[in-house]
C-alpha positions, 0 to 999 in steps of 0.5 A, a space after each residue: 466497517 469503512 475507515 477514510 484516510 488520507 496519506 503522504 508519502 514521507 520517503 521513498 528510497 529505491 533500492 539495490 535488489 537485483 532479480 537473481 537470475 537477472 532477465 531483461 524485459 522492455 520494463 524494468 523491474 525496481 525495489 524501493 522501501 517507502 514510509 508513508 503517514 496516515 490522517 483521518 480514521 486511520 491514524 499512524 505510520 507504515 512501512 512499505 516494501 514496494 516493487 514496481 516494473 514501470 516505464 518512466 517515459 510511457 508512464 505504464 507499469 504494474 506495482 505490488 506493495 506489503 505495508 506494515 501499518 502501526 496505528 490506530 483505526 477508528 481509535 483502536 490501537 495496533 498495527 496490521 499488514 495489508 497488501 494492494 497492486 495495481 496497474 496503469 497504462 498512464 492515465 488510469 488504475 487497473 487490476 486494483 488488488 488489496 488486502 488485509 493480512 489475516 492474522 496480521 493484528 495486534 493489540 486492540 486490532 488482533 483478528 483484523 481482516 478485510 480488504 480497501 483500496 487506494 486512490 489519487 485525486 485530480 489535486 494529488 491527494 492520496 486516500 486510502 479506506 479499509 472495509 474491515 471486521 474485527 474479532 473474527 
């Protein structure tokens, strides 16, 4: 099944991780926590760690993200971990990657798998869909 979302990003805190041992490359590489709400057929909150190696000035870089989503999905209650990443060389999204966790469920979306994507329109609003399965 295809659930359809819209997102705000409701925080977005860097943070003081520092790669250990440290080695400089022409992009830095940052750790920020995020907190994002959900609209539509996928309703709820998550929590985001998002690293990120970005050039601020050239507007290229490649981000990873784990989110941890509490909710509803079509009306079912639970909370499910999903990962996604992308790239960017300014004006596009490249090399998309996103997934459910298996065996991230809970409650009404225990056994949760599949995979979505997310995408920015022309006016900044941020959507996200899961193609999902459930029970198996």
């Amino acid at each position: 099944m295809r659930a359809n979302a819209t997102f705000t990003v409701k925080s977005f805190v860097p943070t003081d991780v520092v790669p250990d041992p440290p080695v400089a490359t022409a992009v830095p590489v940052g750790v920020s926590t995020m907190e994002k709400h959900f609209e539509g057929e996928v309703i709820g909150r998550s929590a985001t760690l998002f690293t990120a190696a970005f050039d601020q000035g050239t507007g290229m870089g490649t981000y990873l993200a784990m989110e941890s989503f509490e909710g509803s999905v079509h009306g079912l209650d639970g909370a499910f971990n999903f990962a996604h990443s992308a790239t960017t060389t300014g004006a596009d999204r490249l090399n998309e990657f996103f997934v459910i966790v298996p065996g991230s469920g809970s409650a009404a979306l225990a056994g949760i798998t599949g995979t979505g994507g997310i995408a920015v329109d022309p006016d900044g609003t941020h959507r996200l869909w899961l193609d999902y399965r459930l029970g198996e």
